[in-house]
N, C-alpha and C positions, 0 to 999 in steps of 0.2 A: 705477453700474458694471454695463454689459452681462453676462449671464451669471448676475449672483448669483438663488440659489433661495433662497426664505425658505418653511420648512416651521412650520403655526402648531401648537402644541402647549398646547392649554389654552388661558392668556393668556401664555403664552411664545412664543417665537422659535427656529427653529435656521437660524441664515443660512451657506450652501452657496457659497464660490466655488471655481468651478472650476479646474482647474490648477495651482492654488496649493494643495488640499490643507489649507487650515484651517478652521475655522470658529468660531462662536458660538454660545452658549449665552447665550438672553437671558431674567432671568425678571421678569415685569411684576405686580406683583399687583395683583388686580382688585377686593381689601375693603376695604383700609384699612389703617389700624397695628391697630385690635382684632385683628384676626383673623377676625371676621364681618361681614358686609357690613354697612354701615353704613344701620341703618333701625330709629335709635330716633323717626323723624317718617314714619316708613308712614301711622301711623292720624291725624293731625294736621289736614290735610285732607282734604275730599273733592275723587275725581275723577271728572272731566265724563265719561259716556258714552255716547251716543248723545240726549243731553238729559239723563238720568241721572244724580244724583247715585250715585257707589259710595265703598265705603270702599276703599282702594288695599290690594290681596292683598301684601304686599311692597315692595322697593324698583322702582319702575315701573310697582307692580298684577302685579307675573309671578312670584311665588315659585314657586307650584307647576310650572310652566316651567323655571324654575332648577332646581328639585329634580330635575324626571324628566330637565333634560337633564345633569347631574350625575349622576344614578344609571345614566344609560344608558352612560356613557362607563367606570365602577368595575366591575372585577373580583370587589368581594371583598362591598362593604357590601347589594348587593343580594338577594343570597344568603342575609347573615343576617339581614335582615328578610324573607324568606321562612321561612327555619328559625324565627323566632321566630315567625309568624303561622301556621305548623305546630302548634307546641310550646301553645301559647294556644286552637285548635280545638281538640287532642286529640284525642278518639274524635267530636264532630262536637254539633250542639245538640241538646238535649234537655229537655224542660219538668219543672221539679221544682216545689218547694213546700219552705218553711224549719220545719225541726222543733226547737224547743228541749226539751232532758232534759240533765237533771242538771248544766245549768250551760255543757250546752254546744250550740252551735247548729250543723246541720248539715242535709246538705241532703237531701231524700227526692224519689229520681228515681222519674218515671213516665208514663203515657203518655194522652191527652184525646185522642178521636178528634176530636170539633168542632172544637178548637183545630189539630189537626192537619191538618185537610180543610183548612181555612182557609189556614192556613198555605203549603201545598202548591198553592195555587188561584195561588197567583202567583209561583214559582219562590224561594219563601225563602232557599236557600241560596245562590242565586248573588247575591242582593241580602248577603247576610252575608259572602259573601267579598270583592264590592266595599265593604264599608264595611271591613273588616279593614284592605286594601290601602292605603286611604284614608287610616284614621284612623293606622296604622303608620309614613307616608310627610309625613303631614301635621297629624296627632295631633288631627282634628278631620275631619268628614266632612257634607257637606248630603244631603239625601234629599225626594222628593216625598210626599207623603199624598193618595192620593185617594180618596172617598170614592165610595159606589154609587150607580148611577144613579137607583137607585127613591126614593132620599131628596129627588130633585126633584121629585114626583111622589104624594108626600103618607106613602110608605112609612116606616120606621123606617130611622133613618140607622144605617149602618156602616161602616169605615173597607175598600173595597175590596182596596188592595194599597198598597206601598211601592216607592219606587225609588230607585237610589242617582244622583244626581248628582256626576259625578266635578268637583272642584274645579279643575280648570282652567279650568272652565265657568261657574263660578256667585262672585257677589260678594254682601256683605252692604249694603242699602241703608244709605244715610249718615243718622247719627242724632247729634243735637248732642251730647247728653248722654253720648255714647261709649260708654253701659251696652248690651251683647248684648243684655239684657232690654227696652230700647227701643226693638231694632229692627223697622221693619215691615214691612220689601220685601225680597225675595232677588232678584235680577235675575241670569240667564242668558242666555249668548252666547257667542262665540267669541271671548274675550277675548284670544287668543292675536294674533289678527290684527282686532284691534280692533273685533271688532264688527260688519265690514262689512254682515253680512245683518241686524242688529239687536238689539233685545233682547228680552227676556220678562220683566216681575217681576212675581213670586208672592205672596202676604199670606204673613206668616212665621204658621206652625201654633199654633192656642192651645189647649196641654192641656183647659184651663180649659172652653171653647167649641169643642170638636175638628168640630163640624159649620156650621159659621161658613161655609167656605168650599170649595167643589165640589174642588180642587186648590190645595193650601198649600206652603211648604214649610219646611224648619227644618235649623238647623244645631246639632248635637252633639260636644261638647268636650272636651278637658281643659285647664283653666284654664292658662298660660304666664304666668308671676310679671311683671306690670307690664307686661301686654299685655290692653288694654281689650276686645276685637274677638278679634281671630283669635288660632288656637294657633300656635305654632312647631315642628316637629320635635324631637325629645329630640335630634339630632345637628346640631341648629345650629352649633354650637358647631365641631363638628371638619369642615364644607364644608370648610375650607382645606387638611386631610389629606386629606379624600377627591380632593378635585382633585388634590395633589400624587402621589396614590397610583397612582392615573390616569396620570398625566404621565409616568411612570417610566417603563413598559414600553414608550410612545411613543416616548420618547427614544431609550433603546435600540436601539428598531428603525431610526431611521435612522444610528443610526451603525452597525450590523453590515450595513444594506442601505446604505448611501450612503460608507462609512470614511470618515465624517464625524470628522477630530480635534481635537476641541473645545479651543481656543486659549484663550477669554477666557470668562469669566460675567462677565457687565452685570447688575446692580440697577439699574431703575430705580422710583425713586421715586412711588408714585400718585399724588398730590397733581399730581405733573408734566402726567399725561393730564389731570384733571379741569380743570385749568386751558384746555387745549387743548380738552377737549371744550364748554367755554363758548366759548370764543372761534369755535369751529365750530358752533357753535347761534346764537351773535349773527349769524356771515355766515349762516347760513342766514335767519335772519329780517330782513338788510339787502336780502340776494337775492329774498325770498320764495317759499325754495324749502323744503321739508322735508325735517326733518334726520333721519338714519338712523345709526344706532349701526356700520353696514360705515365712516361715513365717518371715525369715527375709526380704526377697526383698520386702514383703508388707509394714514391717515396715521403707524400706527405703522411701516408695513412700509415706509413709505416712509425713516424715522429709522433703521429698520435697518440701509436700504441704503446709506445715510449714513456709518453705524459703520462696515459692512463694508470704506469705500474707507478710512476713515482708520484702521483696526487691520492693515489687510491687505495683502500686495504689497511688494517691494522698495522700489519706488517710493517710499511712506510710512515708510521710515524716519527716523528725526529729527524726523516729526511731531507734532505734540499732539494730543488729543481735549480739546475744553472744552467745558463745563457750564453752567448758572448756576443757584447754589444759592440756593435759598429758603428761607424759616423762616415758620415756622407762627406760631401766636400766641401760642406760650410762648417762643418763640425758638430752636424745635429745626430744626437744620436740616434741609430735604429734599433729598437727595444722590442723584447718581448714583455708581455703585461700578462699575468695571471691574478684576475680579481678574484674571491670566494661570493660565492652568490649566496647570499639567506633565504633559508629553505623554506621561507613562506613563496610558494608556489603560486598562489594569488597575485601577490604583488607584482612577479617576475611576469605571470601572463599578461597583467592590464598596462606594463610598462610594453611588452613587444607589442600589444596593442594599442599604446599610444605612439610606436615608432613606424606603424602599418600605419596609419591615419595621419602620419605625416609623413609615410611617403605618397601616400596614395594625395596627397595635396602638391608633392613636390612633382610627380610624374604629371598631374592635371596642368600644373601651370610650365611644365618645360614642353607638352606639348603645346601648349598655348590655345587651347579651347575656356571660354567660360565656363565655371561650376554649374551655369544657369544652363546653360546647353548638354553638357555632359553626364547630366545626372546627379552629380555630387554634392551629397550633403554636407553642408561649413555650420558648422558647431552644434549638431543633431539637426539640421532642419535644411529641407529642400526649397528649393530659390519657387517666388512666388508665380504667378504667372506672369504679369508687368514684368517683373527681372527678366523673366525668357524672352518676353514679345520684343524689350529694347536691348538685350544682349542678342537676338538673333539679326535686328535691324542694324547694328553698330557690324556683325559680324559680314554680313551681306554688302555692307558699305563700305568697308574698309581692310574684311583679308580674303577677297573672293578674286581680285583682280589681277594682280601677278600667279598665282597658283592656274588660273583658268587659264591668260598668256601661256604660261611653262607645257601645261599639261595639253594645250589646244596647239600648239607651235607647229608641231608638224604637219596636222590636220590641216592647217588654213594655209600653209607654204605648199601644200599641196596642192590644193582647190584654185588656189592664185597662177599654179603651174598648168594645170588641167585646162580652168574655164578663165585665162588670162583677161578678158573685159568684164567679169563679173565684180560688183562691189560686196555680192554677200560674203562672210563669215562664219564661221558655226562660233556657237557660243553657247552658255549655260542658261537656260531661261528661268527666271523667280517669278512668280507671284507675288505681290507686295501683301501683305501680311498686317491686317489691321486689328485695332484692338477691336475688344466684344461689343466697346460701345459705341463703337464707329459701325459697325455692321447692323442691317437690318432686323428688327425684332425675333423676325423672321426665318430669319439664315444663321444666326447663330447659336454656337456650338452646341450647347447646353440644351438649345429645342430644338437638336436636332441627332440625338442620342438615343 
């Protein structure tokens, strides 16, 4: 049909004909029936890169791809992994030493100028807020080790500086045994766009032997339950809210910019594409052409177009839309659904906006920040200040601990290799955080605004 606009939204549709004033609302999902993309055989083989074996980052090798182009597109969840790699810094690093009395262990801050010359000599903090980012977004971060030059040269080795390699960048070489601990190559490239200029792999960094190798590198984790290799994001799980959270305000927008009035929702069924995206990988390998993931989304827009002649136009009335349903291996069917939407416009807005308000709930709690911290309002009203003051003390107390380990690991494996008799540590330093009425008449907040 001449005319019709297909506006893409996510992995939906909003198909536009003109003159006639209807349209469609089409939504496609892009993971599966779980609800997360399907990639329990990510790490199962290796894939070939540029000669290279690597362990596949994801379903494709592209997670971290997916994630940042996910997060760029969300209003809400980006924000609060910012607020929470705020709240986790605190007052900023600072090197203590562990003091046990009377049963209880705590920590005594203070200050090594060597360790801190050191430190300083190659911009620490900005390497500490790219591992932050890293490890918050990807729950797991790779870093260079290099060591000084003099130790080529007959002088006493010591570990120069660190650098953060953002993981877009970097794969773990492929190791049979599947164990992290077997790995021995990190290989670097532009993995985005395969590699074209090539790769780099590095010997992975050996505590053990930390002067082994001139420039090493290593990847630090937090372990992901039945995941050999790589970590996952604590928000895997709710990608499907975030996307739909996403989706919303879009929607919106073209129907108040385009009085777009949405006539039909179409389901359709994934299983439906994946079948079509084999059959367009076979022609591309009968053609010996290479295949590109645009040629399926053209071919959705093209089925669009399809739906738009047969739902839409006088002309079409009396006609059918058909299907053909499939059934998986248990025997459930995979169907297409075409509901008709009633064209009370209203209603249709405040239901996508009670479907935003429960994602933007669902995204809150799969990153696992409180509403009390993150800003978010639960059931029109924002958390009081007591809920902030004992949700930031519960937070400080109990999810500051392994994140600051993870993201501090290389840091202090360092300083222990450098300044071997030293007891300090670097660590995050807090201020203990009292209520208003524990605080002097004086000093608080309120009089002093």
């Amino acid at each position: 049909m001449s005319g019709v606009s297909i506006e893409r939204v996510g992995k939906s549709r909003l198909v536009g004909i003109p003159g006639v004033g209807t349209g469609m609302y089409v939504g496609m999902s892009s993971w599966g029936a779980s609800g997360v993309p399907d990639a329990k055989v990510w790490e199962a083989d290796p894939q070939i890169v540029c000669g290279k074996e690597v362990v596949p980052y994801g379903v494709g090798n592209n997670l971290p791809v997916e994630i940042r182009n996910i997060m760029d597109e969300n209003n809400l969840a980006p924000g609060i992994l910012e607020r929470e790699k705020g709240l986790l810094y605190g007052q900023g690093p600072e090197l203590y030493r562990k003091k046990y009395e009377g049963g209880d262990v705590t920590r005594e801050w203070g200050y090594d100028r060597e360790i801190w010359n050191w430190l300083n000599s190659w911009d620490v903090l900005r390497y500490i807020e790219m591992a932050m980012v890293e490890y918050k977004y990807l729950h797991g971060y790779f870093d260079k080790i290099f060591l000084t030059k003099g130790a080529r040269i007959g002088r006493a080795a010591r570990i120069a500086k660190l650098e953060i390699v953002p993981g877009i960048d970097a794969r773990l070489g492929w190791v049979e045994s599947r164990k992290l601990e077997d790995v021995r190559q990190i290989h670097v490239g532009d993995f985005e766009n395969e590699c074209v200029k090539g790769i780099t792999s590095y010997s992975v960094f050996n505590v053990r032997a930390p002067f082994r190798y001139p420039v090493s590198m290593a990847y630090h984790n937090s372990y992901s339950y039945a995941r050999n290799l790589y970590s996952i994001p604590s928000f895997y799980g709710s990608l499907n809210w975030i996307r739909r959270s996403s989706d919303v305000p879009v929607i919106l927008k073209h129907i108040t910019d385009n009085s777009i009035n949405v006539a039909f929702h179409i389901e359709s069924p994934q299983q439906y594409w994946d079948t079509w995206e084999e059959r367009l990988k076979e022609k591309c390998t009968r053609e010996n052409v290479e295949y590109h993931s645009d040629m399926l989304e053209d071919h959705k827009d093209e089925v669009m177009r399809k739906l738009a002649e047969a739902l839409s136009g006088k002309r079409n009335v009396g006609k059918f839309f058909h299907t053909i349903t499939m059934r998986d291996d248990d025997g459930k069917a995979w169907e297409w659904k075409v509901t008709p939407i009633d064209q009370k416009i209203r209603d249709y807005i405040e239901a996508q906006l009670k479907v935003s308000e429960k994602a933007d709930s669902a995204t809150t709690s799969g990153i696992g920040l409180h509403p009390a911290l993150s800003n978010i309002m639960v059931d029109g009203k924002l958390s009081s200040g007591s809920e902030m003051l004992y949700a930031l003390k519960l937070y400080l107390a109990s999810d500051t601990s392994i994140p600051e380990e993870i993201i501090l690991q290389s840091i202090n494996q360092a300083i222990k290799i450098n300044f071997p008799e030293t007891e300090w540590r670097i660590g995050f330093y807090h201020k203990v955080v009292l209520r208003e009425e524990e605080v002097a008449p004086g000093k608080r907040t309120i009089n002093n605004i």
